[in-house]
MARDRENVEX-227660 format. One record per residue (C-alpha): y, x, z negated. Coordinates in pm, whole numbers, padded with zeros to 5 digits, always signed. Layout:
% MARDRENVEX-227660
YXZ/...
END
This chain:
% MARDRENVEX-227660
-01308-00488+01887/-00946-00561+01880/-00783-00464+01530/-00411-00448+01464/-00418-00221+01155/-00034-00214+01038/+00088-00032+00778/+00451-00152+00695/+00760+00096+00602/+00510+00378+00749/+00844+00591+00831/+00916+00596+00497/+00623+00601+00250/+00455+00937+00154/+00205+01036-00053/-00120+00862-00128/-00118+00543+00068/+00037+00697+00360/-00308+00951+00316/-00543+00667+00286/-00368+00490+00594/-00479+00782+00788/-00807+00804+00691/-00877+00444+00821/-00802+00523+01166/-00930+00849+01231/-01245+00677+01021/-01179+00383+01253/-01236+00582+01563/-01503+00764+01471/-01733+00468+01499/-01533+00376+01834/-01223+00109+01706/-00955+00214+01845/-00671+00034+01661/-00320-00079+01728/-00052+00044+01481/+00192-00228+01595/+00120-00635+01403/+00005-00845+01631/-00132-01195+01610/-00343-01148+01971/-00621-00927+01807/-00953-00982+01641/-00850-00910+01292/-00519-00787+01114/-00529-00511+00866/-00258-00526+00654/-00155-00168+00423/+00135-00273+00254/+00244-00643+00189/+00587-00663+00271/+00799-00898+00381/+00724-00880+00783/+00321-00823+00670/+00339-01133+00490/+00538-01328+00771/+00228-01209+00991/-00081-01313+00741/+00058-01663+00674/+00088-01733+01028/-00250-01540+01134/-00451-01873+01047/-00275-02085+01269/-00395-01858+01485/-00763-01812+01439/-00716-01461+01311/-00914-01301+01042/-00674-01095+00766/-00767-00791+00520/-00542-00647+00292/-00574-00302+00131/-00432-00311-00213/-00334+00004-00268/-00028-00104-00488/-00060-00313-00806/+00206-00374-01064/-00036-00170-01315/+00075+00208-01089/+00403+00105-00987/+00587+00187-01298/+00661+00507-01412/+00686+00641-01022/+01050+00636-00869/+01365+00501-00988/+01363+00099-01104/+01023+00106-01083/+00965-00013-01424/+01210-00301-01371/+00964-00405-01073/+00665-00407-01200/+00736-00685-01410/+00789-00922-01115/+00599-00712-00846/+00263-00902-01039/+00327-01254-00908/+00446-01125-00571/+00165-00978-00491/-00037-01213-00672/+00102-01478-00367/+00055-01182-00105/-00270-01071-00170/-00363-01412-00178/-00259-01475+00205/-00599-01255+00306/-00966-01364+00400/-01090-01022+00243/-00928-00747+00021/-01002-00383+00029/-00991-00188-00319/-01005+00166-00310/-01221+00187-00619/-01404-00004-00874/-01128+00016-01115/-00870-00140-00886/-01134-00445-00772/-01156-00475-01180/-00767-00555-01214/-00688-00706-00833/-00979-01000-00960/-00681-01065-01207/-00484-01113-00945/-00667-01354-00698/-01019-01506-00598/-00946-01363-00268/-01329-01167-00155/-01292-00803-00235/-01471-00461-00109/-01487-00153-00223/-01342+00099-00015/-01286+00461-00083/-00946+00623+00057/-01230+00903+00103/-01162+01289+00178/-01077+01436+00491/-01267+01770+00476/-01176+01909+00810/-00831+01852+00722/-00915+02090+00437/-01106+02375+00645/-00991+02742+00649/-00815+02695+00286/-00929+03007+00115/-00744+03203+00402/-00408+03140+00229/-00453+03245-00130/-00274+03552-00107/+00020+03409+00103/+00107+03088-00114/+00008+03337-00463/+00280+03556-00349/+00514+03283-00191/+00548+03096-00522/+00474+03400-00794/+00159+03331-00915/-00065+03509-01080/-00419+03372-01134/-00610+03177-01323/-00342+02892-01170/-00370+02554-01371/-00208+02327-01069/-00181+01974-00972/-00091+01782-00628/+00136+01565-00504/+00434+01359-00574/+00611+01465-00961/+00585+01132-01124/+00580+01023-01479/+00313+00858-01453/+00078+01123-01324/+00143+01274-01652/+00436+01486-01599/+00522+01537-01931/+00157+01621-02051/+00135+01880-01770/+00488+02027-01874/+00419+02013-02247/+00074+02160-02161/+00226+02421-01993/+00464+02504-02311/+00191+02526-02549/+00000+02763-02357/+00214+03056-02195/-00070+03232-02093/-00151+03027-01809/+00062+03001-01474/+00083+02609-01406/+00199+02511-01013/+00291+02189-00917/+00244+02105-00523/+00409+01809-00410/+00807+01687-00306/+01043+01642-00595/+01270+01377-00449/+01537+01428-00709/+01767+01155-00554/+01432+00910-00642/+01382+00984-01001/+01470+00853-01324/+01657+01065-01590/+01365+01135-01780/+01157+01330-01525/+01420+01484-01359/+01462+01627-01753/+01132+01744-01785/+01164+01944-01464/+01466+02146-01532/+01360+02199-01888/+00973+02312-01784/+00890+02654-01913/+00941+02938-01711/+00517+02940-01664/+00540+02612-01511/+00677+02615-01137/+00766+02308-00937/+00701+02383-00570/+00825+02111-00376/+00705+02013-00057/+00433+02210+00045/+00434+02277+00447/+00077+02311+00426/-00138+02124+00157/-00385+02340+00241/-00237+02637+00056/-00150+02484-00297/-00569+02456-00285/-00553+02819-00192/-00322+02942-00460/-00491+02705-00778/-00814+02779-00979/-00811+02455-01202/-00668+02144-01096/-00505+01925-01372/-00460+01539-01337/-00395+01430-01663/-00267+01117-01464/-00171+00809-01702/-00285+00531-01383/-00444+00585-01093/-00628+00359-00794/-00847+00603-00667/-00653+00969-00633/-00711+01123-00312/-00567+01435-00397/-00891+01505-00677/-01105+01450-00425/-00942+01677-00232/-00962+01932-00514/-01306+01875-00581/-01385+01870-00243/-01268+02267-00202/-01445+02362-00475/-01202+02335-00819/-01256+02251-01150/-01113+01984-01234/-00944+01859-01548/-00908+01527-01598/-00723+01203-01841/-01001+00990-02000/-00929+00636-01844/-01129+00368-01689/-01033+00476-01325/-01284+00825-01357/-01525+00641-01521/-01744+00796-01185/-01708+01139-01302/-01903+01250-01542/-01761+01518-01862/-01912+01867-01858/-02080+01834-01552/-01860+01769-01260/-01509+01764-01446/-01371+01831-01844/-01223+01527-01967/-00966+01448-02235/-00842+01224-02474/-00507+01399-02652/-00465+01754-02614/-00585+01948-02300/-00597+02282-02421/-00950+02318-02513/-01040+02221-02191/-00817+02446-01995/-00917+02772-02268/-01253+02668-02135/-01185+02718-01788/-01067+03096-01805/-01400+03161-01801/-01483+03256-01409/-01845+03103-01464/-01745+02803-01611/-01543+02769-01345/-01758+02829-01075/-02029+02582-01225/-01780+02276-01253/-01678+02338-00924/-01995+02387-00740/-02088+02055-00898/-01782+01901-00797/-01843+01957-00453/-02130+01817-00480/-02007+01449-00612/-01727+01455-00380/-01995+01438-00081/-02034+01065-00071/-01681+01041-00033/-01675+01218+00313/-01478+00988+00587/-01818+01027+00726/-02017+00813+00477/-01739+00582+00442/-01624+00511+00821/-01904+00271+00847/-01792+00039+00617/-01445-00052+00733/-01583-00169+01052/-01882-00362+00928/-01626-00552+00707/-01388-00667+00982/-01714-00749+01196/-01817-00986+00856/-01457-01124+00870/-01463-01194+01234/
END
């Protein structure tokens, strides 16, 4: 099987898309695809990871030439504000755009129930659901850093953390405010600051953070902010999917989470503590070693069906149903 599987800007987009783009092809050749990173209109199907302008100049002209397109929609207009500079201003008119884009594809992949629910508002286009999934082996040897990253960054456990990009919208200033109301606790966030990228109001909340709540930065290897943490916090506002829990429950962490539609999968007290308002009683809960063992042990658990090996499958069969 031919597949050109391009993922547009990919020298300049981090974080969780450019994480899910690699999943797909090391999923991809697991179950033998090798695919082409280049576009390319003389393949079996194009795989489109981020509709821009040369991805869209690609799907309307794929028809003409007999060629199949999927989409991943990994951005909607709903988790695009609150993230980098002008964001908010975009999201107003991202909507329609990709609306049109999303529209130019025989078959859309959704990371997650909750983003089919609000691309279906979008378009009538044929979606599956997809998970980015969790690359474990990516995650092995992790418990060998603990003491280096502990001392690198000055913390003292039990570590409240979270991972990846500082954005608003992940709940930045819950985790900071969190962090003020409860001094006890050593709170670590893993994950590049981009100051040049954010809005006034974040880069605020940063530099006025409590002296209990530490800022990392990029992390040179993601496998020691799993090390160095004991609870991982995600009172995120939006999410699609959030490869970064999975991660986290995939090593073994309790994890604290925002009640909203997108962890509707999870389920409170068993495999996570959820929240409405305040997260405090969740996180006094979790200084208890056993509570935190339990959570965790069954949060390894759930995280197993989200294993790039039960999900590797399922890209392929979908471009062979396209085809």
């Amino acid at each position: 099987m031919n597949v050109s599987h391009y993922f547009e800007f990919e020298d300049h987009v981090t974080g969780g898309i450019r994480e899910s783009v690699r999943h797909q092809r090391k999923m991809l050749r697991r179950v033998g695809v090798d695919p082409a990173t280049a576009p390319s209109l003389d393949s079996d199907v194009l795989h489109l990871n981020l509709m821009g302008p040369r991805s869209v100049w690609y799907a309307r002209r794929a028809r003409d030439h007999g060629v199949p397109v999927i989409a991943h929609t990994h951005v909607t207009a709903e988790d695009f504000g609150d993230s980098f500079r002008f964001t908010n201003a975009l999201a107003k008119p991202l909507k329609p755009y990709l609306r049109w884009a999303y529209g130019l594809a025989d078959a859309l992949v959704c990371p997650s129930e909750y983003n089919r629910r609000l691309i279906r508002e979008y378009t009538d286009t044929p979606t599956t659901v997809i998970s980015n999934g969790v690359d474990r082996e990516k995650l092995e040897g992790f418990e060998a850093l603990e003491s280096e990253y502990r001392e690198r960054y000055d913390l003292d456990p039990p570590v409240v953390f979270a991972v990846g990009h500082v954005l608003k919208r992940k709940g930045l200033e819950t985790f900071v405010e969190t962090a003020r109301r409860m001094p006890e606790l050593e709170f670590a966030w893993f994950g590049p600051l981009d100051r040049s990228l954010k809005g006034r109001e974040t880069k605020r909340l940063i530099d006025k953070s409590p002296e209990n709540c530490t800022f990392t930065g990029f992390v040179d290897d993601i496998r020691g902010a799993y090390a160095a943490g004991d609870v991982f916090f995600f009172p995120t506002h939006e999410e699609n999917e959030g490869i970064a829990l999975l991660e986290a429950m995939s090593t073994g962490h309790p994890v604290v989470v925002r009640d909203i539609e997108t962890f509707s999968w999870l389920e409170d007290g068993h495999d996570c503590l959820k929240s409405t308002g305040s997260f405090e009683d969740e996180l006094e809960a979790l200084k208890r070693p056993e509570h935190r063992e339990r959570l965790g042990t069954n949060a390894v658990r759930t995280s197993e069906r989200f294993a790039l090996s039960n999900t590797a499958d399922q890209l392929r069969e979908l471009y062979e149903e396209v085809i």
